[in-house]
Residue, then its C-alpha position, 0 to 999 in steps of 0.5 A: x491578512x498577513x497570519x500563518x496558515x498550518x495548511x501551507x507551512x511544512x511543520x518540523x519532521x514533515x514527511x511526505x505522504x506520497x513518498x512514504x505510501x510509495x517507500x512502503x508499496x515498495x518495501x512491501x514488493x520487495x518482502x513478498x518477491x523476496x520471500x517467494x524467491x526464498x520459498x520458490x528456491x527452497x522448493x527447488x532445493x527441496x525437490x532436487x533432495x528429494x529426488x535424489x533420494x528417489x534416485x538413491x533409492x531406485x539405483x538402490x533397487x536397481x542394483x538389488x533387482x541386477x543381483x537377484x536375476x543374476x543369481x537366478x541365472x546362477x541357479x540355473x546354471x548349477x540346476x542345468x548341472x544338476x539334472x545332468x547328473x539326474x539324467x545320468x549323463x555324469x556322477x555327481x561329483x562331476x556335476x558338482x565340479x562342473x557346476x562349481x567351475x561355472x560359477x567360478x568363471x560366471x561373471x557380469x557387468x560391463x567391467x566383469x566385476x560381478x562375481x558368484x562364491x558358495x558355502x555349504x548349509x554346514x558353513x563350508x566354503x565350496x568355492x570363491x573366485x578370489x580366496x581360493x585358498x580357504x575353500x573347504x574351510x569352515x566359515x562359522x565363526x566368521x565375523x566382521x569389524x562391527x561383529x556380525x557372523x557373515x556366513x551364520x548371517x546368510x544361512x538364515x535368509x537362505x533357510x527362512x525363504x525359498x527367493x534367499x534374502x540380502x545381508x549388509x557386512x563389511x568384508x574385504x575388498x579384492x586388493x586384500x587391504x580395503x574393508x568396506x561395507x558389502x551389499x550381498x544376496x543368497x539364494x539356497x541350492x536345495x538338492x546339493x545345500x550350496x548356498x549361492x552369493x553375490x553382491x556389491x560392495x556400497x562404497x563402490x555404489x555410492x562413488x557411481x552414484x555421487x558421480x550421477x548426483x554431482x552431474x545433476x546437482x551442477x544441473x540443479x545449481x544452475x537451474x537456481x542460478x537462472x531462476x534467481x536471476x528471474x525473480x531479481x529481474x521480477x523483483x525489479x520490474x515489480x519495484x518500478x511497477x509498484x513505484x509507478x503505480x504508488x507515485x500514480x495513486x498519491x499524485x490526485x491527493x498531493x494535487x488536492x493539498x496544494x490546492x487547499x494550501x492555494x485556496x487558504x491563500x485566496x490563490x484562485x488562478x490555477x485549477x486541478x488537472x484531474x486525470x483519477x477516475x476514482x474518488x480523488x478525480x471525482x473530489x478533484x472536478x468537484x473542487x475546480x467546479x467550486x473553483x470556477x463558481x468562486x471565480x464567478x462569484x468573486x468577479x461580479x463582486x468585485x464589479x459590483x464593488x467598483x460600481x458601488x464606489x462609483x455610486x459613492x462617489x456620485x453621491x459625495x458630489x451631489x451631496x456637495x451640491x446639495x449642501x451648496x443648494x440649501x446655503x442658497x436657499x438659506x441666503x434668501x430667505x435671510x433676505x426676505x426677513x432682512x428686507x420686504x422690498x426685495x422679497x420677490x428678487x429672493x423668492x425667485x432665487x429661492x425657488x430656483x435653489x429649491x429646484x436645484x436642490x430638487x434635482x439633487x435629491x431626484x439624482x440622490x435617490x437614484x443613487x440609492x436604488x443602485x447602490x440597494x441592488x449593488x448591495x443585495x447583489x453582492x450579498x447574494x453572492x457571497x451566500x452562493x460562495x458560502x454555499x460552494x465552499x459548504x460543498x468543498x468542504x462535503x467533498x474533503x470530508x467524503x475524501x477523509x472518509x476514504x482515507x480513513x476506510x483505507x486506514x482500517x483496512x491497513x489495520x486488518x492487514x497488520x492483525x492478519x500479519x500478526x496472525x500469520x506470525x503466531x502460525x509460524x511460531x505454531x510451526x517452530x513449535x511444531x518443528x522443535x517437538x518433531x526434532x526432539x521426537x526424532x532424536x528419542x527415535x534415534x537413540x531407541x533404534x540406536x539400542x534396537x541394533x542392526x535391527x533399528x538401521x533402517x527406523x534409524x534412517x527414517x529418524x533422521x530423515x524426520x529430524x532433518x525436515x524438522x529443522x527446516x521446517x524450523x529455520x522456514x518457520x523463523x525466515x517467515x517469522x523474521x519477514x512476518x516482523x518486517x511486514x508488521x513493522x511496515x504495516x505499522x509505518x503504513x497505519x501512521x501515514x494514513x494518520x498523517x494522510x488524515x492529518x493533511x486533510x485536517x488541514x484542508x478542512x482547517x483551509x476551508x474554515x479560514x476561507x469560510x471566515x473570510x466570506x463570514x467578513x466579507x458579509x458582515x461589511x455587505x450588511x453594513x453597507x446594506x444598513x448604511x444604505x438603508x439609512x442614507x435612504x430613509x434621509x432621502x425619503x425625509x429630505x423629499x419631503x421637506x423640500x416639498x414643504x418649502x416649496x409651498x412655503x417659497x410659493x405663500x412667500x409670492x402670494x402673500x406678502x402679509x405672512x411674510x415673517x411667518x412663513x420665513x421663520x417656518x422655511x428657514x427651519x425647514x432649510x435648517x432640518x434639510x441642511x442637517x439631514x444632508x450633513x447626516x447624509x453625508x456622514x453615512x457616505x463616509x461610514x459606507x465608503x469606509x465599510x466598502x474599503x473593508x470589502x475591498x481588503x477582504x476581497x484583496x487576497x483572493x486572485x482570479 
């Protein structure tokens, strides 16, 4: 039995199933936490954008409601003026001076830098807190760095609505020196046609609001950082739980493989600690059920083989002294034909060589009736192990059944992985359309002007999102790639995870083999004893004949010849059938030697 099992020799690139199902859980964690820390952490990105331009926006809207009431206020002012002058309390002139003065000195923020200037419906300067000196100067014509007419500008948001409008202009800043983009509003004074204006400058709103925006976005990082930290702390705790609960899962199938590798051995010594309650725990106590019948089975096989050899032995010895009986018997009645006068000396001897003979043939067929049952005993067990295997084998086989269920499944996880990646691929598409709509709208708001600013910022709003959207698309892409391949890697182990089955199956065959030989010498043995029985019956009978003959020996000295030819044959037949007698012990000891090999490899 010195031949090579495939189920106990680790073949050339042998992997283990266990570790590679728990490398792949463990790839698999690791990839989703990852790309759910990517997303998390690009949500918060996103939102922290988003919110920022919320804050853009409403500080926008704060600064424009602020110079609104202030100019309200302002209006007020040169409206309290103004009815003076209708009440009669001064001239109009003097109103008009003294409301210019107001406004001169009005100012408003906390650092008083808000300020009002006032140019007439016929482009005049009326006044300006700063530029004194071009006060009563015709501003018609003028114009700023990127051509817009300034005062033509706020005359027509003054005369196209009663609440005034906002107008964006570059224009000097109070050192003389700085140009920067203005944010102004104006409101008409009907009765005298000043028109009313103030604003801010934006550069100056925008170093406030990056001074906000860096406070928040130190927040914002911060805020990523501990969440960073968590999802590692997760991803680690997520790994060692999928490690754990992958190494758990695979432990009952490794135990089931080892236990196939020791039965294919004949090693029945060690059971399987089964610990599962799933399919693998259930196959588990059904294997050391079998196990623990096996080792019942085989141990009344081995006593009933011990008993046989001892029945063998038994036989051998009594055959010997049945062989010695009919030597007897044959010397006497050799005797008898040899010499008349000593017939009755012979005759007794005879008859007591018959009887010795008789007890020989009584102990002779007793032997046989216990060898007979030792024998169907042993026959049925090897069928009740026959049996118990056939049912190891239905439970791999259900054990392959899940396996294979397992492995579909992991197939339509890779179909819905790859189905995940042409969405994605949607998406980039998507993506690279929108970018490219979104430079057409650019270039179209480009050539609409002034007019097409505020579409131009929408544009690039939109493009801007398509590019991420783009670069999301190609990391889910990219990951998409690295779950197909693992699914991939997974779909191969189950085939190895059949593979190993295969080989438990394949174990289960050789030992199936082995019960096959082992009843193939218990029907040898059956029919030796059979025979060995059936020369008994014959030797039976042949004794009672010479009996009788021995007997007409004593009683009638006148068939003395005939009757001493005829008992001599007889003794002769006898002789011959022991020495065939003796001849099927040899057959059955060599037969139960087999057994006893056969039976040699398996350890209980």
């Amino acid at each position: 039995m010195s031949k090579k099992r495939n189920g106990s020799v680790k073949q050339k690139g042998y992997r283990s199933v266990g570790k590679s199902i728990m490398l792949i859980n463990l790839v698999i964690v690791i990839i989703v936490s990852v790309v759910v820390s990517v997303i998390a952490l690009f949500s918060l990105h996103s939102t922290f954008n988003e919110s920022m331009k919320v804050y853009h926006a409403a500080k926008l809207e704060g600064y424009k409601q602020e110079i609104v009431s202030e100019t309200q206020s302002a209006i007020s002012m040169v409206q309290m003026e103004y009815d003076k002058y209708k009440s009669g309390e001064m001239t109009e002139e003097e109103a008009k001076k003294r409301a210019a003065e107001d406004i001169r000195n009005f100012r408003y923020r906390d650092d008083q830098s808000g300020y009002f200037w006032i140019d007439d419906l016929d482009y005049n300067l009326v006044m300006h807190p700063i530029l004194t000196d071009q006060e009563g100067k015709n501003r018609k014509d003028l114009e700023d760095k990127k051509g817009n007419m300034i005062i033509q500008m706020i005359r027509k948001s003054c005369t196209s609505s009663k609440k005034g409008g906002f107008n964006e202009f570059y224009f000097t800043k109070a050192d003389g020196k700085t140009v920067a983009p203005k944010l102004a509003y104006s409101q008409l004074f009907e009765p005298w046609g000043w028109m009313l204006s103030t604003g801010n400058y934006t550069d100056d709103m925008n170093k406030e609001m990056a001074s906000t925006e860096k406070t928040l976005n130190a927040m914002n990082v911060r805020l990523e950082i501990i969440t960073f930290c968590v999802m590692v702390a997760g991803i680690v705790v997520s790994a060692f739980i999928s490690y754990a609960l992958g190494e758990k899962t695979v432990a009952p199938l490794l135990k089931i493989q080892r236990f196939a590798e020791r039965m294919a051995k004949g090693d029945l010594t060690e059971s399987i600690e089964v610990t599962s309650k799933n399919e693998f725990g259930d196959t588990g106590r059904g294997l050391n059920t079998a196990q623990q019948n096996m080792e019942d089975m085989i141990s009344k096989a081995s006593a009933s083989c011990t008993s046989l050899k001892s029945s063998i032995d038994e036989f051998s010895n009594t055959f010997v002294s049945m062989s010695d009986a009919i030597t007897n018997v044959s010397k006497a009645i050799n005797d008898i034909a040899e010499n008349n006068t000593d017939q009755a000396k012979a005759a007794s001897d005879a008859v007591n060589g018959i009887e010795t003979l008789s007890g020989s043939i009584d102990d002779s067929s007793q032997n046989v009736t216990v060898l007979d049952q030792n024998a169907s005993e042993m026959m049925d067990y090897s069928k009740q192990s026959k049996d118990t295997l056939q049912e190891l084998v239905t439970k791999n086989q259900a054990t392959m059944d899940d396996i294979q269920t397992m492995s579909k499944q992991t197939q339509q996880t890779s179909d819905s992985v790859s189905k995940i990646a042409d969405a994605a691929n949607l998406i980039s598409d998507i993506a690279s359309q929108t970018n490219l709509l979104s430079l057409n709208a650019s270039i179209e708001a480009a050539r609409a002007g002034e007019a097409g600013r505020g579409f131009a910022v929408v544009a690039e709003e939109i493009g801007n999102l398509a590019s991420q959207s783009d670069e999301s698309a190609k990391t889910i892409n990219s990951i998409v790639e690295e779950l197909v391949k693992n699914s991939e890697q997974q779909v191969e182990i189950m085939k190895r995870m059949q593979s190993v089955s295969q080989e438990q199956v394949d174990a289960f065959s050789k030992t199936k083999d082995m019960f096959d030989k082992l009843e193939d010498s218990l029907d040898n043995c059956s029919r030796s004893v059979e025979r060995i029985s059936d020369n008994i019956h014959t030797m039976l009978e042949e004794r009672d004949h010479i009996k009788g003959n021995i007997k007409s020996l004593n009683d009638d000295a006148t068939d003395n010849a005939a009757s001493t030819e005829e008992t001599s044959s007889m003794a002769a037949e006898i002789e011959s059938e022991v020495n065939q007698s003796r001849e099927m012990i040899t057959e059955l000891e060599k037969h139960l030697n087999e057994l006893n090999d056969a039976m040699a490899i398996f350890k209980v």
